[in-house]
N, C-alpha and C positions, 0 to 999 in steps of 0.2 A: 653462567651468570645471566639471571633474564633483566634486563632493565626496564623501566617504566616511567615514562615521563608525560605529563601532562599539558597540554598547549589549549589555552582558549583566549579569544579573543583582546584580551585583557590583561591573563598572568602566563608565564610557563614557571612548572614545575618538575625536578626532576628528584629519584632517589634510585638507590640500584637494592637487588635482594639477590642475598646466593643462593641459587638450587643447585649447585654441585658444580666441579671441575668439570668444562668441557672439555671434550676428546679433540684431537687434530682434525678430525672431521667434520664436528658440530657444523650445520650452516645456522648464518645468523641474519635474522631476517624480522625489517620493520615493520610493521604493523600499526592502520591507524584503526582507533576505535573511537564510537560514539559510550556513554560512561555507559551504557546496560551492558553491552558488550564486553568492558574488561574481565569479568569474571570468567567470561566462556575464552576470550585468548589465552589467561593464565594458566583454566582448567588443560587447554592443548599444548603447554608448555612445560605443563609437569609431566603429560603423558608419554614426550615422545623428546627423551634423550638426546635422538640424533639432530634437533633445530629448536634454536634457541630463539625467543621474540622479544623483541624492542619494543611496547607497548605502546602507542601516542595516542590520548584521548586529544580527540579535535571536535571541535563544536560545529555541529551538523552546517548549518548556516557559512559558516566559514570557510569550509573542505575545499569547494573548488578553486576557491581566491590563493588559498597554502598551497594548494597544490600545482597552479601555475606559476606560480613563484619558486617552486621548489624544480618543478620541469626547467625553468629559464635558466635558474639558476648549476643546474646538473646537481645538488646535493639535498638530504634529505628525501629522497623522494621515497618512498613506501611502497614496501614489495607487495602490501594486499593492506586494502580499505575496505572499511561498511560503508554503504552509502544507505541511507533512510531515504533517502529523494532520489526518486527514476530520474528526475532530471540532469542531473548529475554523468547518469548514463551516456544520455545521450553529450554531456559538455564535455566529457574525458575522452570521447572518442572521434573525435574530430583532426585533421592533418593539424590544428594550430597548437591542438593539447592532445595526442596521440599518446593518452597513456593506461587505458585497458589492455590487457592481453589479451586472444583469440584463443581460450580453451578448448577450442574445438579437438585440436588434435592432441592433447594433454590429459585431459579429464577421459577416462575410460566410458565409453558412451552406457556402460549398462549404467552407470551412477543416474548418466542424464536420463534415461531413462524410467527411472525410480523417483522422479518426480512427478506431483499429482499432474494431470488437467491443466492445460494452461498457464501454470505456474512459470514457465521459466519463459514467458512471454515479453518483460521487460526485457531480458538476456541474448537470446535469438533474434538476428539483424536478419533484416531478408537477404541478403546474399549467404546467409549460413554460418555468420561466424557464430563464436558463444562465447560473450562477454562478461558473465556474470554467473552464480548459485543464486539465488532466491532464499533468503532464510526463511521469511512467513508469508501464508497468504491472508489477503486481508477484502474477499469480497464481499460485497454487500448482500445481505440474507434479511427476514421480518424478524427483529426481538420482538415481544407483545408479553401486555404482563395479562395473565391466564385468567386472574382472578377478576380483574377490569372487563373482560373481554365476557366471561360468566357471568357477571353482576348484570350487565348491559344486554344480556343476548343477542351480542356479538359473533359472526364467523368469521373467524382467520382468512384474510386474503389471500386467494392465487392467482389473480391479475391483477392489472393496474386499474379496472373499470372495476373490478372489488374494492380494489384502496381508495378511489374516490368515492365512491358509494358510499366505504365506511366511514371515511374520513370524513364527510359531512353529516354522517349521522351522529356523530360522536361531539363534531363541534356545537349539535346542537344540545348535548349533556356537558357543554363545559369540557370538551375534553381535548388533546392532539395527538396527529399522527405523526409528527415528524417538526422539521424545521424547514422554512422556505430561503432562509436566510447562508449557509452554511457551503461552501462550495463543491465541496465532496458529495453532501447527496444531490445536489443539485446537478451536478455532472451526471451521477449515475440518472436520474430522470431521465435527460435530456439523451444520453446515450442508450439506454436502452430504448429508446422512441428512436433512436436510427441518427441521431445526428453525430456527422461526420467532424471530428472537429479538427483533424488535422492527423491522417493515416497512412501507412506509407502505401503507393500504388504502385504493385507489383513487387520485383525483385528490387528495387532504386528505393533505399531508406530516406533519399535528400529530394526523393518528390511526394508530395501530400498530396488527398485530398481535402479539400475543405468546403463543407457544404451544409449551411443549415437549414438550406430553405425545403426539402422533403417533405414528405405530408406525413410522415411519420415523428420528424422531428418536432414539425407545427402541432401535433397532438400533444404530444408530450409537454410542449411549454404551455400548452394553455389548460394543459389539466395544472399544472402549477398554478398557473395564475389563478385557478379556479380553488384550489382549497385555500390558496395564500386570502382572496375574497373572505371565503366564508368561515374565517382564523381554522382551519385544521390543521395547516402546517403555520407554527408560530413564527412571527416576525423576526426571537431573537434566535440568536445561534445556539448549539445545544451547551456551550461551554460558558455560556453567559448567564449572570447572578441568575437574571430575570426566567432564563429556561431552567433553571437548574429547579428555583424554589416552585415552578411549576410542576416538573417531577416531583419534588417530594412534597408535594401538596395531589399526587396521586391526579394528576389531571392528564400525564402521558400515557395514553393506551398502548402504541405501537410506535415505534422509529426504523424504518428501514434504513440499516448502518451496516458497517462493516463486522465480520467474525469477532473482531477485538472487539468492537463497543462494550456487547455484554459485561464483560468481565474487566474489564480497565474502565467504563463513561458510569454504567448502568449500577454496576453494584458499590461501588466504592464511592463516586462524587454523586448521583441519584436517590444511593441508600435506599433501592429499591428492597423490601423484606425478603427473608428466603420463605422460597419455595414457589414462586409466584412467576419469575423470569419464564420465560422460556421463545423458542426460535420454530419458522416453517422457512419453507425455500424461498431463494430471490422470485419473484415478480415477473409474469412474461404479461404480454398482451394479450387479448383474446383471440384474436387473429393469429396468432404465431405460434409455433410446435413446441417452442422452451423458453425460458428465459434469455437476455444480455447481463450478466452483471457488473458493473464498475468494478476498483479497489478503492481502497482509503490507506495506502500504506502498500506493506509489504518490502521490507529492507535486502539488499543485496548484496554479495560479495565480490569482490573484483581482485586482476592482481595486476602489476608492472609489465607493460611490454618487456621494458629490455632489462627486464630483473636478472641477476646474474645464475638467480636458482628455480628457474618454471616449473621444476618437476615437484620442489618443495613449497614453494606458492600454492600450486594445484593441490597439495595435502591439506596444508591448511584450511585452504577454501573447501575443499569437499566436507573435513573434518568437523568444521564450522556448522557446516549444512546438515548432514547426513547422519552426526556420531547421534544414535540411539540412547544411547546413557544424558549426554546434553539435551539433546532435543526433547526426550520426553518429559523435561524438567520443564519446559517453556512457557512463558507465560502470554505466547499468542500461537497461532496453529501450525506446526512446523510444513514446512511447501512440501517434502522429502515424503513419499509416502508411506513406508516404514515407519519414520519417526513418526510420522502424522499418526498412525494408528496405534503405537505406543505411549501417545500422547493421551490419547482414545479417553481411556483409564479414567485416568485425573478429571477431567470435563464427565464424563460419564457418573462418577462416583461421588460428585458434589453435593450434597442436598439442596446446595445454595439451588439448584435451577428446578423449574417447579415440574420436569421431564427426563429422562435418561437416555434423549436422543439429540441432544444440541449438536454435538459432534455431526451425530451420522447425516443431519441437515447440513454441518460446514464441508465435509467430504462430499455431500453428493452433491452441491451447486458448486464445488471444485469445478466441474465441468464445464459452468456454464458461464466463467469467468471471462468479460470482454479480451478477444482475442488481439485486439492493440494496445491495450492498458498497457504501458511501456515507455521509458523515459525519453522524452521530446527538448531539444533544443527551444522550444515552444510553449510557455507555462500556460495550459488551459487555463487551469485554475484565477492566475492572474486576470487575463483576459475575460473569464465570467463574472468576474469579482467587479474587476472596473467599468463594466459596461451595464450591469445590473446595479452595481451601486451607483451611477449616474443620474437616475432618476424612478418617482416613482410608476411609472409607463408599467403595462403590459408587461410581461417578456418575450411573448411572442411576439411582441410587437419591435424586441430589439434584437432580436435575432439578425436580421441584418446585418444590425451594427457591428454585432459580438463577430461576426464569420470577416467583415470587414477589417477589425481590432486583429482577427488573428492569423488573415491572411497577410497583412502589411505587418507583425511579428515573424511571420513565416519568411516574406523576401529579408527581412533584417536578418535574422538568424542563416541566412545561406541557403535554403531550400527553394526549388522548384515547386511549381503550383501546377498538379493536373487539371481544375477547371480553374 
């Protein structure tokens, strides 16, 4: 009997479905999901006879507030969660809410191994444990539509002194590269220019770095400020009417976004035409041997410390991650590299894209995925949000402020501060 019940904010709902007599053996085991997910738990419910799942959609937002109520309380609590927000990671794993399990010695290391580049970067504590699968990765790469870029003669950037270059030559055609407005690329900027926003030093996850005043990071905000000046990157966020109807009024050249954009922002809310879309690799400096890339996402698997069945949790989560027949069905880039390349296919065989190598661009800046991207007791995103929305100042000129904003989050949240 799989059951499936629904909980958000607002309603619970519940109904039960039979998929057949369980055996004396069956293990039975809760599971929360966000809703894209119920289909891929169901899918490993009908697979595997010997564990039956309890289905709970819970609403992303909500997770860690249920779920310390559910720890307090000793019931309901859930043998394996999705968590969409790293942050999350880090708030479950804490002595006050100690409720990820340490896959380490669970999960057969060729599995982890079989993971792209950096990928399970959220997952991996410095001290070693492994608290998480990684379902998708989601770094940021150049979308650029081919046909804008031809019309204009336009070159694809491969630095960031490319992108500004381009970026204001395009503003002077009426056109943008991106958004100034947006927290996610704005992150990536700032972090690939070297700023530290709060990293663990050394082996001790509960002591950070936090530093933005480098001269790599100072580069960085003030090439922002510098196309934010001359409107290359627009004022509104890329989800806002006002960016939207500038895409489809053919005025966005390039956005450097995450692997998902394309195919979830670009094609479907952009109505960008086929054949036109297409991707080159994330962005390094001129000075530097590769790229840094941010993420924008990338959701994870977790399961119960003191779950009464670890061995059947660690199925599921692998199952979740790794099953080839799933994964290559996905509608973002599976972490798993197997799947990733099963995946391949589908992306490769589109017409929708105006090239037959998007993919082999999200695989090979696999690599170059910022290697702390990883869920923080410590919301950056928050922190640049509130201290760039404060005023219309510089940003390099609040840089300060923001390292201040997020170091006195840092002593709140429990952590040590290395400088």
């Amino acid at each position: 009997m799989m059951k499936f019940q629904c909980l958000t904010a607002a309603t619970t709902c519940a109904f039960a479905l039979s998929v057949g007599a369980a055996s004396a053996e069956t293990v039975n085991l809760t599971v929360w999901s966000d809703t894209a997910r119920v289909t891929a738990y169901e899918a490993f419910d009908a697979a595997h006879d010997d564990i039956d799942l309890n289905i709970v959609t819970v609403a992303p937002p909500d997770q860690v507030a249920k779920l310390q109520l559910a720890l307090q309380g000793g019931e309901d609590v859930p043998d394996v969660i999705f968590m969409a927000d790293l942050t999350h990671v880090a708030q479950l794993s804490t002595r006050r809410a100690n409720y990820l399990m340490d896959l380490s010695g669970i999960i057969d290391q060729s599995v982890v191994d079989g993971f792209l580049p950096n990928a399970l970067s959220p997952c991996q504590t410095p001290d070693g444990r492994l608290l998480c699968l990684r379902n998708d990765l989601a770094h940021f790469i150049v979308w650029y539509d081919e046909k804008l870029m031809t019309e204009n003669g336009f070159d694809v950037p491969a630095t960031w002194e490319e992108f500004e270059a381009l970026g204001h030559a395009a503003a002077e055609k009426g056109l943008i590269v991106g958004t100034g407005k947006q927290d996610a690329p704005l992150l990536n900027f700032l972090t690939a220019g070297g700023c530290e926003f709060g990293f663990p030093l050394g082996n001790d996850a509960n002591v950070l770095t936090i530093d933005l005043s480098g001269a790599g990071c100072v580069r960085a905000a003030e090439m922002v400020d510098r196309l934010r000046a001359s409107g290359a990157l627009s004022e509104h966020g890329p989800f806002e009417p006002a960016f939207v109807t500038e895409a489809k009024e053919d005025k966005l050249l390039l956005f450097v976004g995450s692997t998902w954009f394309g195919e979830h922002v670009i094609r479907p809310v952009y109505e960008l035409p086929e054949g036109r879309l297409a991707a080159s690799d994330s962005l390094r400096w001129a000075d530097e041997a590769q790229p840094v890339a941010w993420s924008w996402g990338g959701g994870v698997f977790g399961g119960y410390t003191e779950s009464a069945h670890p061995e059947a949790v660690a199925q599921v989560i692998t199952w979740m991650t790794t099953d080839i027949g799933l994964q290559s069905q996905a509608t973002t880039m599976p972490a798993d590299a197997a799947s990733s390349d099963a995946w391949r296919d589908r992306i490769a065989n589109d017409p929708y894209y105006a090239r037959d190598d998007v993919y082999d661009v999200m695989k090979r800046t696999a690599d170059f995925g910022h290697p702390y991207y990883a869920g923080y007791r410590v919301d950056f995103s928050a922190a640049l949000v509130k201290i760039d929305g404060a005023s219309n100042a510089p940003l390099a000129d609040k840089l300060s402020d923001l390292e201040a904003e997020l170091k006195n989050l840092a002593r709140i949240n429990r952590y040590q501060l290395a400088n």
